[in-house]
C-alpha positions in Angstrom: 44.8 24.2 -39.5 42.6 21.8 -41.3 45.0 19.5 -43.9 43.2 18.0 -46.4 44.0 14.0 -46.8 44.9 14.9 -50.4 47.4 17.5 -49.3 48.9 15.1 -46.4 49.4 12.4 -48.8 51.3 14.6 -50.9 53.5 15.5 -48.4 54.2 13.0 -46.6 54.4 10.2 -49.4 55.9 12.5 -51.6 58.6 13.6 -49.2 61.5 11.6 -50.6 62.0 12.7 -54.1 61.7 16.5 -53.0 64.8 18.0 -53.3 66.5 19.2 -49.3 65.2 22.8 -50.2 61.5 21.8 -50.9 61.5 19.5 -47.9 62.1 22.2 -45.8 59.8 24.0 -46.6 57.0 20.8 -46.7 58.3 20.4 -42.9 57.5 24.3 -42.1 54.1 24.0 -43.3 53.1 20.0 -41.9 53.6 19.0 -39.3 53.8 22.1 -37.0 54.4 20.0 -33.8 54.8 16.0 -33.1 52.2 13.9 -35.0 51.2 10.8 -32.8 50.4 7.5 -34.6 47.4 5.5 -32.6 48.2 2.0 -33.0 45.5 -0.5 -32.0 47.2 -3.2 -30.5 50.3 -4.1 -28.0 54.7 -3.6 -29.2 56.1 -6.0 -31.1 53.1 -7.0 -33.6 52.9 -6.0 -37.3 50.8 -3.1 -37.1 53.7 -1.9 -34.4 56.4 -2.8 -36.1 55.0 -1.1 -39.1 54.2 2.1 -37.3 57.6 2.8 -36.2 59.5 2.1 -39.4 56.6 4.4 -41.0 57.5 7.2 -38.3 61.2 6.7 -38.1 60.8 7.5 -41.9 58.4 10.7 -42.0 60.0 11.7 -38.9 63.5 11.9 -40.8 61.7 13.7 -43.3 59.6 16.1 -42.5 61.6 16.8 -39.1 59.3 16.4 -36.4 58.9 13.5 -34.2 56.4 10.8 -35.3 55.5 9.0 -31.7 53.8 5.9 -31.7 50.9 5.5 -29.2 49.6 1.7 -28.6 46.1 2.0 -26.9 43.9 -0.9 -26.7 41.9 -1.9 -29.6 38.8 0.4 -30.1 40.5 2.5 -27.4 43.0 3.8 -30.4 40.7 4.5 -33.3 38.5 6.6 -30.2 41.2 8.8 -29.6 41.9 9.8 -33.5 38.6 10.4 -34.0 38.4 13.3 -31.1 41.2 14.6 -32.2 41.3 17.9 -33.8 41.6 16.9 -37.9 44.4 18.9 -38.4 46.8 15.8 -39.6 48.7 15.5 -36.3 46.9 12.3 -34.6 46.9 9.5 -37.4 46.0 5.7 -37.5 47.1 3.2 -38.3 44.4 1.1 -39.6 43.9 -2.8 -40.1 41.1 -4.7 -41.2 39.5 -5.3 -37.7 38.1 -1.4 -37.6 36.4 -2.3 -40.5 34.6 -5.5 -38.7 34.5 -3.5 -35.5 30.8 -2.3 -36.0 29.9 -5.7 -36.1 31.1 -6.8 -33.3 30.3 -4.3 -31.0 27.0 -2.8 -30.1 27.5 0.1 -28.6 31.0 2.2 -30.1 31.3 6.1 -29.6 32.5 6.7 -33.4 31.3 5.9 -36.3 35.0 4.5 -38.4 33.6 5.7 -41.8 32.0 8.7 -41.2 34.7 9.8 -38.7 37.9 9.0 -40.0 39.4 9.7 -43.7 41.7 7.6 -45.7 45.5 9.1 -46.3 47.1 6.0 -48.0 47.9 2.3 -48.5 50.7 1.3 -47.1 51.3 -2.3 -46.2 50.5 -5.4 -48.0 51.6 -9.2 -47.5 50.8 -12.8 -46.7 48.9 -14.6 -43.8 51.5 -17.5 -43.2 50.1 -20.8 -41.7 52.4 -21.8 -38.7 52.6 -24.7 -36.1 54.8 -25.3 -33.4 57.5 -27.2 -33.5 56.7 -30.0 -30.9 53.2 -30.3 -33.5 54.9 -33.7 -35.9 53.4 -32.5 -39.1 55.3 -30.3 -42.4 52.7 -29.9 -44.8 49.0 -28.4 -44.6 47.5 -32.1 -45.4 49.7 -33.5 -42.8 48.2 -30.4 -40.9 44.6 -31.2 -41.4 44.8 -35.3 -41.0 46.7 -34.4 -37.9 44.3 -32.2 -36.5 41.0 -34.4 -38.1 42.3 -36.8 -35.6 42.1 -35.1 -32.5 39.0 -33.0 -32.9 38.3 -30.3 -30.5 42.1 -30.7 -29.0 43.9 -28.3 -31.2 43.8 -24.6 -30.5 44.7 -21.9 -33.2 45.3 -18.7 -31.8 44.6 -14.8 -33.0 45.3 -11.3 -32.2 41.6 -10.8 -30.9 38.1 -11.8 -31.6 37.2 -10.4 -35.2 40.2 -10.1 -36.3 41.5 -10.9 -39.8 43.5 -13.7 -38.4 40.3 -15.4 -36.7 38.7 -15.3 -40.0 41.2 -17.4 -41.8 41.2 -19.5 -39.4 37.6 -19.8 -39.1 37.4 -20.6 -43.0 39.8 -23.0 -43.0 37.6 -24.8 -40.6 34.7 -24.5 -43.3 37.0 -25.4 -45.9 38.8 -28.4 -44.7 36.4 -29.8 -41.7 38.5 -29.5 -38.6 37.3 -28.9 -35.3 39.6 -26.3 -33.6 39.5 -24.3 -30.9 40.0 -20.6 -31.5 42.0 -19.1 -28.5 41.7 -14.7 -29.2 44.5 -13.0 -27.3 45.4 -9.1 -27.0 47.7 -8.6 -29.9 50.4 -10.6 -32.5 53.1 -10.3 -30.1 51.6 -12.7 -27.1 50.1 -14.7 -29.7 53.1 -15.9 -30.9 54.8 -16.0 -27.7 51.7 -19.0 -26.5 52.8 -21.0 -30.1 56.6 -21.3 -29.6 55.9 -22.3 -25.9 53.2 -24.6 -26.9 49.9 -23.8 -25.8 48.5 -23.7 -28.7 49.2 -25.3 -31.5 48.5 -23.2 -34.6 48.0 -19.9 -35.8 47.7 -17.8 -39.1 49.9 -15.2 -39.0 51.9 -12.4 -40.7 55.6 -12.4 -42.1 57.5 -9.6 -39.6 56.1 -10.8 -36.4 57.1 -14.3 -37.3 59.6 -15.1 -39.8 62.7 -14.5 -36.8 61.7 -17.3 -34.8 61.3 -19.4 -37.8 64.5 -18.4 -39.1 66.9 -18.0 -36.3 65.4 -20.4 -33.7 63.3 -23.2 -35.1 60.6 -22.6 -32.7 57.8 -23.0 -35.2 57.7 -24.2 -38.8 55.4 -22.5 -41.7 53.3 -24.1 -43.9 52.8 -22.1 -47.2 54.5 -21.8 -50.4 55.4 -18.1 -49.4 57.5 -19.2 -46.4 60.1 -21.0 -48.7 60.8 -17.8 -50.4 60.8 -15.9 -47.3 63.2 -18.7 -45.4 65.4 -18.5 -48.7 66.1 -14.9 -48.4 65.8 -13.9 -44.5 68.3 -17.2 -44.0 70.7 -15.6 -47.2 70.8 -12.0 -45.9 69.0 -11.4 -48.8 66.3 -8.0 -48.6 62.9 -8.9 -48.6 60.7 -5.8 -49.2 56.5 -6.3 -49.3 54.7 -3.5 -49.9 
């Protein structure tokens, strides 16, 4: 069976305000068996974090499993593209498959041609973050602290090309710093180098960040975005980005 994007969107999106009798009968006709979601990069980043809470949901609601699948980079968006297109081997996507052609000479897929959209799902702030050993609270603390020790500061990133690289590359251009850009495999062991120190500074989203901040002090963030986010994570209060 061949599901048009159109049609997957409507069921899968539109799953909630169908009443229990029409959601049966969206479940009988998509999905037929599990659906695996191909995500790109290592547990415990945001694209993984998002993944799961996305297939908990659809799981719940359409009543078949939605299984998460992490797969190295490329590796991932490989897989869903030699997959039948029936609607049962999905992506999640982020902006690095939409830099991967330029990074890389020789890939088996083409991302455009071979892969259709179903939906936005996810939107939210970079937040700039240092480490709490690093003596500076404010971005122009940040960038006279780091202007004086140029070349000794390392920013770190989910991977070469990545969106996170980027800002951290332009805020090289912008502000004049020399850092050191230190590309790891994923959010998750990113973080994990900037509470332990080794490096000192990274651009990074809300969910694979905000706890440490929050409950443990390990590193301190440096936008007008983290207030609000420290007001309401700190107060119980539900913070919802879409």
């Amino acid at each position: 069976m061949k599901l048009p994007r159109r049609n997957f969107l409507h069921l899968a999106v539109g799953a909630a305000a169908l009443p229990p009798v029409a959601r049966i009968a969206c479940a009988q006709a998509y999905p037929t068996r599990p659906v695996r979601i191909m995500v790109g990069f290592p547990p415990g980043g945001p694209a993984d974090i998002l993944a799961r809470l996305m297939g908990q949901r659809l799981s719940a609601r359409l009543g078949q499993p939605f299984i998460v699948e992490n797969r190295a980079g490329q590796i991932a968006t490989e897989a869903v593209t030699r997959a039948p297109a029936d609607g049962h081997t999905l992506l999640l996507v982020v902006p690095g498959n939409g830099i991967a052609h330029v990074l890389y000479d020789k890939l088996n897929f083409d991302f455009i041609r071979d892969t259709a959209p179903v939906a936005g799902i996810s939107n939210g702030p970079l937040l700039m973050e240092v480490g709490s050993a690093i003596p500076v609270y404010t971005v122009p603390e940040f960038i006279a602290y780091t202007k004086a020790r140029p070349g000794k500061i390392n920013f770190a990133s989910p991977g070469n090309g990545s969106t996170i690289q980027l800002c951290g590359e332009l805020f090289k251009l912008m502000t004049g710093v020399n850092m050191v850009h230190v590309p790891y495999r994923g959010n998750a062991p990113a973080v994990t180098d900037l509470i332990a120190g080794q490096v000192q500074m990274m651009f990074a989203d809300a969910p694979s960040s905000i706890g440490y901040s929050v409950s443990h002090g390990c590193i301190r963030m440096q936008v007008p975005e983290a207030e609000w986010l420290f007001e309401r994570v700190q107060t119980g209060t539900p913070v919802v980005i879409l």
